[in-house]
C-alpha positions as CSV (number, residue, x, y, z in Angstrom):
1,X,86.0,78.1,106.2
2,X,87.9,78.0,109.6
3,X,89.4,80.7,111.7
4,X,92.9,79.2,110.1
5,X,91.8,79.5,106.5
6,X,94.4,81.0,104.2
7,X,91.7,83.5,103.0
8,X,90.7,84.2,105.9
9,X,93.9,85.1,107.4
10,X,95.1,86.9,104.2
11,X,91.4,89.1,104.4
12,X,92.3,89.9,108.4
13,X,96.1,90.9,107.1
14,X,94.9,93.5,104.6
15,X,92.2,94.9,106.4
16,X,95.1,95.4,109.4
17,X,97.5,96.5,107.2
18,X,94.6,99.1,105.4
19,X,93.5,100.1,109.5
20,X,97.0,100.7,109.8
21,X,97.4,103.4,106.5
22,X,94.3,105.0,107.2
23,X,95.2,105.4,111.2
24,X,99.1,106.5,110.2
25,X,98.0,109.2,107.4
26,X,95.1,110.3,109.8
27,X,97.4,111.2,112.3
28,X,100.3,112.8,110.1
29,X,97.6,115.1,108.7
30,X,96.3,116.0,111.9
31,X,99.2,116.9,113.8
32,X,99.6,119.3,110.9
33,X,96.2,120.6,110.4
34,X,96.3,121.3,114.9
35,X,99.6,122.6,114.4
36,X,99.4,125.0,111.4
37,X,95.9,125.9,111.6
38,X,93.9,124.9,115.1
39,X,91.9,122.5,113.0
40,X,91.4,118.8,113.4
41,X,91.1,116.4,110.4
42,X,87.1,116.1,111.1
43,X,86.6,119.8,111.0
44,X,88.9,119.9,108.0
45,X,86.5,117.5,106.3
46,X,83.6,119.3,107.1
47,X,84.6,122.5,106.1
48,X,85.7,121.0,103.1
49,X,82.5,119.7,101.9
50,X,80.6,122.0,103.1
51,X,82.7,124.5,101.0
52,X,81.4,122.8,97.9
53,X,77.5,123.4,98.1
54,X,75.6,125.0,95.8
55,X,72.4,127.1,95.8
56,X,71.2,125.2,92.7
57,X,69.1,122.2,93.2
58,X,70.5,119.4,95.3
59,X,73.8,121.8,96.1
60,X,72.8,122.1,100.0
61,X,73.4,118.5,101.6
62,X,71.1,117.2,104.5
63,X,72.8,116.5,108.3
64,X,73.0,112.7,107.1
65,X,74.8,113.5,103.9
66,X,77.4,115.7,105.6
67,X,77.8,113.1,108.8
68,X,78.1,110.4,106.1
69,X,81.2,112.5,103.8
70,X,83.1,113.3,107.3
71,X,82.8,109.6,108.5
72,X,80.9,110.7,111.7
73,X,77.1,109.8,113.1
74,X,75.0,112.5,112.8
75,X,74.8,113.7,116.1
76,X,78.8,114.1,116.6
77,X,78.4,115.6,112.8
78,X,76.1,118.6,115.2
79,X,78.5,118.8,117.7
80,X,81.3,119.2,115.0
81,X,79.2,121.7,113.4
82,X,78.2,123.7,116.4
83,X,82.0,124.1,117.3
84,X,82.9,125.5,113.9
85,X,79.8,127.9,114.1
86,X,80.7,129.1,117.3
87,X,84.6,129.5,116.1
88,X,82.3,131.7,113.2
89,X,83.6,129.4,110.6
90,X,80.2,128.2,109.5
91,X,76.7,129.2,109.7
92,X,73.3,127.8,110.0
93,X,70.1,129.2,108.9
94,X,66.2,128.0,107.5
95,X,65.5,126.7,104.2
96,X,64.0,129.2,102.0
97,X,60.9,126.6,101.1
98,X,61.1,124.2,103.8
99,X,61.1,126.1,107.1
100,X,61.9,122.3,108.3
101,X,65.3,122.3,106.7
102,X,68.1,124.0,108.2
103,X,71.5,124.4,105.9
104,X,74.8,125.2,107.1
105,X,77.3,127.1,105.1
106,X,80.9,128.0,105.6
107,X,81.4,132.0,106.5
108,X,83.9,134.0,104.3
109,X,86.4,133.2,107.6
110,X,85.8,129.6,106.9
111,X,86.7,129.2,103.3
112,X,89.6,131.9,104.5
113,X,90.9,129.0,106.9
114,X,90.4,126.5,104.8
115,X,92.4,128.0,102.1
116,X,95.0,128.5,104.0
117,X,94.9,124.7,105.5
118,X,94.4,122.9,102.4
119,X,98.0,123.1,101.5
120,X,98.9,121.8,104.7
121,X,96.8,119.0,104.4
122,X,98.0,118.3,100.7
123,X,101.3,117.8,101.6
124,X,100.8,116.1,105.0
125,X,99.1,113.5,102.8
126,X,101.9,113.1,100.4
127,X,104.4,112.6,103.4
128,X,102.4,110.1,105.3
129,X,102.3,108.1,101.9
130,X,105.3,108.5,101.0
131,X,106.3,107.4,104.1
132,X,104.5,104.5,104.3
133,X,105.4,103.7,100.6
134,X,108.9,101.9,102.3
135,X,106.7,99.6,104.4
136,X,106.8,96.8,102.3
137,X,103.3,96.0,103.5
138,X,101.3,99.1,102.6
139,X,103.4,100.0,99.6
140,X,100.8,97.9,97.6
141,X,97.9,99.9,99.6
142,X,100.0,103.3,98.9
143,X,99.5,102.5,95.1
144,X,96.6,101.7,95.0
145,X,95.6,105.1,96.8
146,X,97.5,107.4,94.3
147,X,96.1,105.3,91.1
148,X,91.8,106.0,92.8
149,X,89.9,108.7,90.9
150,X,87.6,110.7,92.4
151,X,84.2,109.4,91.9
152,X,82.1,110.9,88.9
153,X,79.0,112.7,90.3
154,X,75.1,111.2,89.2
């Protein structure tokens, strides 16, 4: 293939056109989220799914799990976390049975905040698609979206 193959340059288009959803919906959800709530789409996320751990077995996630569901490396995951702990939205303490392990769970004020964002981040995600549903472009990329599934845990 050359750098003016039709596959190529089709592949580049969608992946811009994708980068281009993503970054649009990111933002519309964050202006919100800063507005409405002091919150940023990353600690969003994080409370999020931190908010849906478990004591049962495999219900706490490791650093690298959490870094890897908020889209982050694990040491801005820390800094992310530390922030929202000192805000006394989530707290950090010892596993029980491995004094190696440290969890982090969201506070009562956490899951208070995020109950109150969520619907502001519900429907700044159905305005930034919805908007960029009459972009001929990323119409077929807003479809898509709204026909995914969430993934069926193991």
């Amino acid at each position: 293939m050359t750098a003016t193959d039709p596959a190529l340059t089709a592949l580049s288009q969608g992946w811009c056109a994708l980068s281009l959803l993503h970054g649009r919906i990111e933002a519309h959800i964050e202006r919100a989220l800063q507005t409405g709530h002091d919150l940023s789409v990353r600690e969003y996320s994080l409370l999020d799914v931190l908010s849906r751990q478990h004591d049962g077995d495999g219900g706490h996630l490791q650093m690298k799990q959490v870094a890897d569901a908020v889209v982050l490396s694990q040491s801005a995951t820390t800094r992310l976390v530390t922030r929202l702990e000192d805000r006394g939205l989530l707290e950090r303490y010892l596993c029980p049975t491995d004094r190696r392990g440290i969890y982090t769970n969201v506070t009562p004020a956490g899951l208070q905040l995020l109950d109150e964002a969520r619907p502001t981040n519900d429907t700044a995600l159905r305005e930034a698609l919805d908007d960029a549903a009459a972009n001929p472009d990323l119409a077929p990329l807003v479809r898509a979206v709204e026909t995914l599934k969430a993934p069926v845990p193991a």
